[in-house]
KOLKOL-729002 format. One record per residue: residue in three letters; z, y, x of N, C-alpha, C in turn. Coordinates in steps of 0.1 Angstrom, whole numbers, padded with zeros to 4 digits, always signed. Each point is the difference from the previous one (the first is absolute). Layout:
REM KOLKOL-729002
AlaZYXZYXZYX;...
//
This chain:
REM KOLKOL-729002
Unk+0025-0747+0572+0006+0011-0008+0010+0007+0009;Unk-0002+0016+0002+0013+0002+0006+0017+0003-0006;Unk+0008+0000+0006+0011+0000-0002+0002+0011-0011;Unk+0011-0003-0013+0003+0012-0005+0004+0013+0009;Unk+0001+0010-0002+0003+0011+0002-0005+0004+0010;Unk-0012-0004+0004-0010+0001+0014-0012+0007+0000;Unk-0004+0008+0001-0018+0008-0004-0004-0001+0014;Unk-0010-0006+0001-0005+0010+0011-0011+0015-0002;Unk+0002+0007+0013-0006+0010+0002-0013+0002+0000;Unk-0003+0002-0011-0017+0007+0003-0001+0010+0012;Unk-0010-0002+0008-0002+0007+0012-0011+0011-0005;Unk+0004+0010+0004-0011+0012-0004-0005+0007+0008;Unk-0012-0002-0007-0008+0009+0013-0007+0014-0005;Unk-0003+0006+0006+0002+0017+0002-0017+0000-0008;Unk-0003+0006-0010-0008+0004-0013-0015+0003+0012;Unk+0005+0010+0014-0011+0004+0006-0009-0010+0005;Unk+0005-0014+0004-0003-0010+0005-0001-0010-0007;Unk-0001+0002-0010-0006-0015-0006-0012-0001-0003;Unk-0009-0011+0002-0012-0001-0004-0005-0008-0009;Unk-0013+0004-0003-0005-0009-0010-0011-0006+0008;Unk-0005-0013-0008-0011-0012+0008-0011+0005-0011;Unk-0011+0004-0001-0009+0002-0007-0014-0008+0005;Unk-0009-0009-0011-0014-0008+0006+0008-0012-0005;Unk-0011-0007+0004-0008-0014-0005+0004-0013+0009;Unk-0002-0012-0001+0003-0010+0008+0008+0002+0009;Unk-0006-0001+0014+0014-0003+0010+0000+0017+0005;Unk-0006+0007-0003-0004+0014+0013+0007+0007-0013;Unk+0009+0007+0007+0003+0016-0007+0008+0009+0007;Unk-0003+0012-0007+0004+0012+0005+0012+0008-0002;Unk+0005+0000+0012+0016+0006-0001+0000+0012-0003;Unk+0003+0006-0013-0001+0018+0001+0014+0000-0008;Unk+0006+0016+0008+0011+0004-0005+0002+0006-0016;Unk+0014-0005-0002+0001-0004-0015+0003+0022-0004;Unk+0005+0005+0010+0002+0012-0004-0009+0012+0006;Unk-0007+0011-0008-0007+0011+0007+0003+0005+0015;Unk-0007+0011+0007+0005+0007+0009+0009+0009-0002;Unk+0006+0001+0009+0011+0009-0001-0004+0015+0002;Unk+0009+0009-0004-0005+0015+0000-0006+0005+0012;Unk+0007-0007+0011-0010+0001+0017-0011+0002+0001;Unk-0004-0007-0009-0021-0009+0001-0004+0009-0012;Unk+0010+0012-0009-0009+0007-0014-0010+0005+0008;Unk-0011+0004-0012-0012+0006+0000+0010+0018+0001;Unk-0005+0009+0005+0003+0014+0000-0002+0007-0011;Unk+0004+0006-0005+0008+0007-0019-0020+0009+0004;Unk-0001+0001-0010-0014+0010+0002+0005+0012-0001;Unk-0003+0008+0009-0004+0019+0007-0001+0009-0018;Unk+0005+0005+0003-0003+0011-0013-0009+0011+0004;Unk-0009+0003-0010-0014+0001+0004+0002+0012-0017;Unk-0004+0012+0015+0004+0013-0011-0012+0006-0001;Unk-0003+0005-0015-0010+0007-0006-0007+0008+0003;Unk-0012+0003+0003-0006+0010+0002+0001+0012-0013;Unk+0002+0011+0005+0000+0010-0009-0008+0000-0011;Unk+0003+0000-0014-0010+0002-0013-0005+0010-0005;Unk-0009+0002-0009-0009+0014-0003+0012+0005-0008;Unk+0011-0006-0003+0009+0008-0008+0007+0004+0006;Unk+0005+0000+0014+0010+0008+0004-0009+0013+0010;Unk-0015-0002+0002-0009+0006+0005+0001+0015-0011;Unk-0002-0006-0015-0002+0011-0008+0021+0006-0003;Unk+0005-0004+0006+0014+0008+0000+0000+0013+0007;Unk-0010-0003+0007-0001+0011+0013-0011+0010+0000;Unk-0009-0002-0009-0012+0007-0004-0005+0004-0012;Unk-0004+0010-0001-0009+0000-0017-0012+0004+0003;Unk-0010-0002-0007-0013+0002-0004-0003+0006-0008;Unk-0003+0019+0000-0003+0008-0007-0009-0006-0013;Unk+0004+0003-0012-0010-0006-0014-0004+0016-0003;Unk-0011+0003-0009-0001+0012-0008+0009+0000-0011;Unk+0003+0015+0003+0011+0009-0007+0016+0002+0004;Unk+0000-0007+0013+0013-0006+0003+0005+0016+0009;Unk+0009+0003+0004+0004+0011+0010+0009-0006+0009;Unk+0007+0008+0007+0012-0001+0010+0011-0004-0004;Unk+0000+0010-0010+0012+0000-0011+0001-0014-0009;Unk-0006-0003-0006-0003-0007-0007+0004-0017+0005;Unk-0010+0001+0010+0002-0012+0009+0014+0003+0009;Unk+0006+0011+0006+0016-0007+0002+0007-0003-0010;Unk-0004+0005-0017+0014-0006-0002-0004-0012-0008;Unk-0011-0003-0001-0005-0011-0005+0006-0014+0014;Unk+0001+0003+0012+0003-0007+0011+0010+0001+0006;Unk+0011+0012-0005+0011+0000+0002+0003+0005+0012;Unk-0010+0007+0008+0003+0007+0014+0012+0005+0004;Unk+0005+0001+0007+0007+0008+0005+0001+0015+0005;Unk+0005+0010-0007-0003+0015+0007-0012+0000-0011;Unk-0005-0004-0010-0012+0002-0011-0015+0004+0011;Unk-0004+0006-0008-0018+0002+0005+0001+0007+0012;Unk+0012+0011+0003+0000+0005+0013+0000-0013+0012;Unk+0007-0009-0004+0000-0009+0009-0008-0005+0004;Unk-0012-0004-0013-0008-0012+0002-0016+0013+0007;Unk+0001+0011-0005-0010+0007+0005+0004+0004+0018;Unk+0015-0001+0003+0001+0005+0014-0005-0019+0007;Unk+0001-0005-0006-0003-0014+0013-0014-0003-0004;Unk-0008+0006-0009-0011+0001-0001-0012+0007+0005;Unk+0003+0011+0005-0003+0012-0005-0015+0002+0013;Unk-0002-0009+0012-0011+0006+0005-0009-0011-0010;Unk+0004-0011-0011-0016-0003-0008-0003+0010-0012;Unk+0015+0005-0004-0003+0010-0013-0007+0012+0002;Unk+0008+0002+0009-0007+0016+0006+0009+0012+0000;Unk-0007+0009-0005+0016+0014-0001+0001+0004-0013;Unk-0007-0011-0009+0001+0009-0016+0006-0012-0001;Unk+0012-0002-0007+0007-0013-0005-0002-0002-0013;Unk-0010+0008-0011+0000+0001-0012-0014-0014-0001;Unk-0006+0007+0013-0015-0011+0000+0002-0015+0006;Unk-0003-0010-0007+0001-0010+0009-0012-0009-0013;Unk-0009-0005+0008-0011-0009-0001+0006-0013-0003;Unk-0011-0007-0011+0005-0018-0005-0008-0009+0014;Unk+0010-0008-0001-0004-0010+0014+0006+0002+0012;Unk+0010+0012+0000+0007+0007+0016+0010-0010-0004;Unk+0003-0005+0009+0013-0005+0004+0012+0004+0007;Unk+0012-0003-0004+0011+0017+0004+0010-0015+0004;Unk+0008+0008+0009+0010-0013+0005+0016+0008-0011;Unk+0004-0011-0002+0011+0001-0005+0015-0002+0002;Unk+0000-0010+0018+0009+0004+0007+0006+0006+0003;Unk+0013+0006+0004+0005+0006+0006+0015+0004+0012;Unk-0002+0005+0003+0020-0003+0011+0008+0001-0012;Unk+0008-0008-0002+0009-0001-0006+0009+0011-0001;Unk+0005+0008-0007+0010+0012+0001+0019-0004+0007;Unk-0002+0008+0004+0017-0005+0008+0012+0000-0011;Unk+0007-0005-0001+0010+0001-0012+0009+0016+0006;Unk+0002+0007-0009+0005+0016+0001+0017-0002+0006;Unk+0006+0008+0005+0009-0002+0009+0010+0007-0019;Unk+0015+0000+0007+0007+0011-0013-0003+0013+0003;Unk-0002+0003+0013+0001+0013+0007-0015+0006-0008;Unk-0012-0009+0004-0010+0008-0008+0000+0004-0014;Unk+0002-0015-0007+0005-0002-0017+0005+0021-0004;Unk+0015-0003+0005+0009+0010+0002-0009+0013+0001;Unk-0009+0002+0010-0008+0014+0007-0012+0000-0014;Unk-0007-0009-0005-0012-0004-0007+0007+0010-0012;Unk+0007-0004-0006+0012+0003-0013+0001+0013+0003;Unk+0009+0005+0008+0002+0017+0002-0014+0005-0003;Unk-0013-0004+0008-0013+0008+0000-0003+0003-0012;Unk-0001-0012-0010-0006+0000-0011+0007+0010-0008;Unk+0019-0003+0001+0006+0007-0012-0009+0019+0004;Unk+0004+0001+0014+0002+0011+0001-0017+0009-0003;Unk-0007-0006-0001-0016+0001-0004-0001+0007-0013;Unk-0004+0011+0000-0002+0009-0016-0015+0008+0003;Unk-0006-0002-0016-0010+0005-0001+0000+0013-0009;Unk-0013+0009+0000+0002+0014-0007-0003-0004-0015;Unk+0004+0004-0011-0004-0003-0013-0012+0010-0002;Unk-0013-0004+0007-0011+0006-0005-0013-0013+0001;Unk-0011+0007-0002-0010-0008+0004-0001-0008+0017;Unk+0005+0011+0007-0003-0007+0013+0010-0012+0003;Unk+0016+0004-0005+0007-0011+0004+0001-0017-0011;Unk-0002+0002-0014-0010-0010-0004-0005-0004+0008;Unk-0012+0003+0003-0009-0006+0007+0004-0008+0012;Unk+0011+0008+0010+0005-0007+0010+0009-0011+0002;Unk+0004+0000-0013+0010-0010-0007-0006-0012-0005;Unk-0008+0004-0004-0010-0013-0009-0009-0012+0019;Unk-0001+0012+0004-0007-0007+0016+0011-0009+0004;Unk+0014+0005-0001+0006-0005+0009+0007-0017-0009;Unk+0000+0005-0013+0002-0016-0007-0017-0006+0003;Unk-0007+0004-0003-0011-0010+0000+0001-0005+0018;Unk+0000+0005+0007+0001-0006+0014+0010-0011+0000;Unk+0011-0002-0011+0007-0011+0003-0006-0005-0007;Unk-0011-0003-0010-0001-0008-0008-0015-0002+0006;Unk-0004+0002+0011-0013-0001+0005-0013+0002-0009;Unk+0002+0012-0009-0012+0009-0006-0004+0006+0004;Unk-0018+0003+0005-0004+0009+0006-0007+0012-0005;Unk-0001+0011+0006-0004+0015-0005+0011+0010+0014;Unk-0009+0006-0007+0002+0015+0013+0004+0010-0011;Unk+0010+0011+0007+0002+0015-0002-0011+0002-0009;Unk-0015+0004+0002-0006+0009+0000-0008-0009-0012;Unk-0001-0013+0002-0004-0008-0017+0004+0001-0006;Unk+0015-0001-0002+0005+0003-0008+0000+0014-0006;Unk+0005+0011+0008-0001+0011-0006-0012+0004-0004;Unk-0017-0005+0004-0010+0005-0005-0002-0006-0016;Unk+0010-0016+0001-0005-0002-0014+0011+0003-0010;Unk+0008+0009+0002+0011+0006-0008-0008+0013-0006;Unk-0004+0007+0008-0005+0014-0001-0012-0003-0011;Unk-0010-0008+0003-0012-0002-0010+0009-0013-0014;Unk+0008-0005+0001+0008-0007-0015+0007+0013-0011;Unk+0011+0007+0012+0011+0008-0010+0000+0012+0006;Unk-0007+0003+0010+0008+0014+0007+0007+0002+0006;Unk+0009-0010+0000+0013-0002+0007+0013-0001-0011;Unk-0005+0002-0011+0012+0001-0012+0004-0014-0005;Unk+0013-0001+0004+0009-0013-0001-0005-0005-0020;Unk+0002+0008-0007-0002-0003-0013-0011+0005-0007;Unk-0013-0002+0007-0012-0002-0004-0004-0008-0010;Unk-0006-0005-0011-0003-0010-0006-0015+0004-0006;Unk-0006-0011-0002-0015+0002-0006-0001-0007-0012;Unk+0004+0013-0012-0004-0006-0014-0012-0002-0003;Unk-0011+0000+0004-0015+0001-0004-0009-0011+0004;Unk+0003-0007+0008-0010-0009+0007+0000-0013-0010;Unk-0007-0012+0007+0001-0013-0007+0012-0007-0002;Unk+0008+0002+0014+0013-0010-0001+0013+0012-0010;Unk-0005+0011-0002+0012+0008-0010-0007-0005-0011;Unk-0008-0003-0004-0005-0006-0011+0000-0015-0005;Unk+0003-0007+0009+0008-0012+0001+0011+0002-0001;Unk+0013+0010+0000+0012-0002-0001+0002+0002+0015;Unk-0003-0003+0014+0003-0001+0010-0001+0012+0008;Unk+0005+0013-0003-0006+0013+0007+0005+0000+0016;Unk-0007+0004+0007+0002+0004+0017+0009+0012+0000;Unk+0007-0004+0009+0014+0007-0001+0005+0005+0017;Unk+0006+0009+0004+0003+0003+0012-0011+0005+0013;Unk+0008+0004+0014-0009+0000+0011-0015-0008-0001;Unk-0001-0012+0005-0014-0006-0002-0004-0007-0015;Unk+0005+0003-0011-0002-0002-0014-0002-0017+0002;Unk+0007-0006-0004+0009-0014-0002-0001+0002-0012;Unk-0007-0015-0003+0005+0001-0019+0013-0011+0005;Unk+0002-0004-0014+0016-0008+0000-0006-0012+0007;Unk-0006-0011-0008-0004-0015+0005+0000+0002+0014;Unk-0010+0012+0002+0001-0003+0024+0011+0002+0005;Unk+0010+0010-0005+0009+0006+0006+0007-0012+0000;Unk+0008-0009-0010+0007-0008-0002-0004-0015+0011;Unk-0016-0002-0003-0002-0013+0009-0003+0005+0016;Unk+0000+0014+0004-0003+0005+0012+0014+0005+0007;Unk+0013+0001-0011+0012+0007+0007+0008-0007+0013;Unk+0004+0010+0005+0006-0007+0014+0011+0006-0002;Unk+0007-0017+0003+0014+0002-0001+0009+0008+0009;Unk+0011+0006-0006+0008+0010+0007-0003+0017-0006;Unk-0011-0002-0001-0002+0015-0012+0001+0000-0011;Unk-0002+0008-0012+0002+0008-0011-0008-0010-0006;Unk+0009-0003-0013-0010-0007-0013-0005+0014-0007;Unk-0001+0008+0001-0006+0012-0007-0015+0005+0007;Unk-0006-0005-0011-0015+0003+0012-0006+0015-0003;Unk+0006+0007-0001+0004+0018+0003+0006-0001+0009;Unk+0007-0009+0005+0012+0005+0017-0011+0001+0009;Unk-0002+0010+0007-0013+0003+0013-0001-0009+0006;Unk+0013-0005+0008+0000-0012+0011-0006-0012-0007;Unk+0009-0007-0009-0007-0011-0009-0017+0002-0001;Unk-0004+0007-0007-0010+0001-0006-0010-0002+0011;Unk+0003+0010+0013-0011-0002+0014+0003-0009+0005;Unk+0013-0008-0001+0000-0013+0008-0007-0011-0008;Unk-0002-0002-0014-0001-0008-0009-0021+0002-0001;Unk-0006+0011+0001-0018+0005-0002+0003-0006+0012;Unk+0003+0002+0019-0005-0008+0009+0001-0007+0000;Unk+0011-0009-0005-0001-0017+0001-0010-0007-0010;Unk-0001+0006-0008-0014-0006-0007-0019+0011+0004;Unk+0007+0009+0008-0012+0001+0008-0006-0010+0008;Unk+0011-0006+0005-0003-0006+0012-0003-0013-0007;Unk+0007-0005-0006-0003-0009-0006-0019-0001-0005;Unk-0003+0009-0007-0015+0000-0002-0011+0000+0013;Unk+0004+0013+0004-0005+0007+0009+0000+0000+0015;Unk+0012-0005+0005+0001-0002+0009+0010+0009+0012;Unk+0003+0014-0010+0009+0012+0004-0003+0011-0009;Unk+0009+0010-0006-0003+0009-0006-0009+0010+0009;Unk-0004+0002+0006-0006+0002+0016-0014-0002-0005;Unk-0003-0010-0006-0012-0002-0006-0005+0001-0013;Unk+0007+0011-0008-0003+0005-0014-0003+0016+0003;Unk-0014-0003-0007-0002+0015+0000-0007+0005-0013;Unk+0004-0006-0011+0000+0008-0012+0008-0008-0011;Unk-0001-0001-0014+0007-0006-0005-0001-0018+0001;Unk+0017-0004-0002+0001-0012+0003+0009-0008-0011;
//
C-alpha cells in the first residue's frame, strides 16, 4: 500500500497514438484508435452550376399566339420603351407593318438596358415637355393623343386616326349617337371615335381627362382598345 499523501502519476499518452488490439487468439491487429486528420480529407465536392432552364429561355422570348399584337404583348411582358421597342429589335422578322405579326413568330424580348438619366438631362427632358403646346383643333388633339400613347406604347398613326374620326363624328368633339343599339342599351357613343362609357372607362389612359367628350381622352382611350382588339387603330376601317 503506498504511503498516505502519495498518488502516483498516471502517464498519458497523446489520444493520436494510442491503439487498439483487434482479432482473435494470439494474432491481432494494431489500428489507430483516432480517424485521419484533415491532411488525408477527401476534397469538399466542386459546385456544379446549372445549365440554363426553359424558364429563363422564355424571359427572353415570346411566341406570337392568335390575336396577340405588339402592344399587347409589351405590356403584357413589361418591355421596355413598349411595342416601339419590342418592334425595333424585331423588326427584320416582323417586317415594315408592325400592325401585322403572324402566330408562331418568335420576337426577342431582350434588350440594352437603358442608362440611368443624368440631372442635366432629367432637367433638359422637363423644360421640353413643359414648353410643348398643342393647337385646340382637330389636328393638335390628334398630335397630343400620339404623343401620350407613345409613352404608353399604343400603336396608330396620324392618318388612322384622323381617317377614323372623320367616318365616327366628323371631327365634332360632342358628337353622340342616340339611335343605334348601344343608345338603346343606355350606353350611347359619345365623342371624336364614339366611345360608349364601359370602353372608355376600361380603355382610359391614365394622365388624361375622365370626361370621354375631352378629344385627347377619348382618342387616346378608342386606340388603346383598338389595339387591344385589333391590333392598332391603323387597322379599323369601319365601325368598331
Amino acid at each position: 500500500m503506498p504511503a498516505l499523501g502519495k498518488h502516483r502519476r498516471t502517464r498519458t499518452i497523446p489520444l493520436a497514438h494510442r491503439l487498439i488490439a483487434l482479432g482473435t487468439g494470439t494474432a491481432a491487429l494494431a489500428l489507430p484508435l483516432v480517424a485521419a486528420t484533415s491532411a488525408n480529407a477527401a476534397p469538399a465536392p466542386q459546385k456544379v452550376t446549372a445549365a440554363p432552364s426553359a424558364a429563363t429561355a422564355a424571359k427572353t422570348s415570346h411566341t406570337v399566339v392568335k390575336g396577340e399584337s405588339l402592344a399587347k404583348i409589351a405590356k403584357a411582358r413589361s418591355v421596355s420603351g413598349g411595342w416601339q421597342a419590342l418592334y425595333k429589335t424585331n423588326k427584320s422578322a416582323v417586317g415594315d407593318n408592325p400592325s401585322l405579326i403572324r402566330p408562331g413568330l418568335k420576337l426577342k424580348l431582350a434588350g440594352a438596358p437603358k442608362a440611368a438619366p443624368t440631372a442635366t438631362a432629367e432637367k433638359a427632358d422637363t423644360v421640353q415637355t413643359a414648353a410643348k403646346s398643342y393647337t385646340n383643333d382637330l389636328d393638335g388633339w390628334i398630335r397630343e393623343s400620339l404623343d401620350i400613347m407613345a409613352q404608353h406604347g399604343i400603336p396608330g398613326s396620324y392618318d388612322g386616326i384622323h381617317r377614323n374620326i372623320m367616318r365616327e363624328s366628323s371631327g365634332n368633339p360632342q358628337a353622340i349617337n342616340n339611335w343605334d343599339s348601344n343608345a338603346v342599351a343606355g350606353t350611347p357613343s359619345k365623342g371624336l371615335l364614339q366611345v360608349i362609357a364601359p370602353t372608355f372607362e376600361a380603355y382610359h389612359v391614365p394622365g388624361t381627362s375622365t370626361d370621354s367628350y375631352d378629344p385627347v381622352a377619348n382618342i387616346t382611350a378608342a386606340c388603346n382598345y383598338a389595339a387591344d382588339r385589333y391590333g392598332s387603330i391603323d387597322n379599323v376601317n369601319g365601325p368598331y
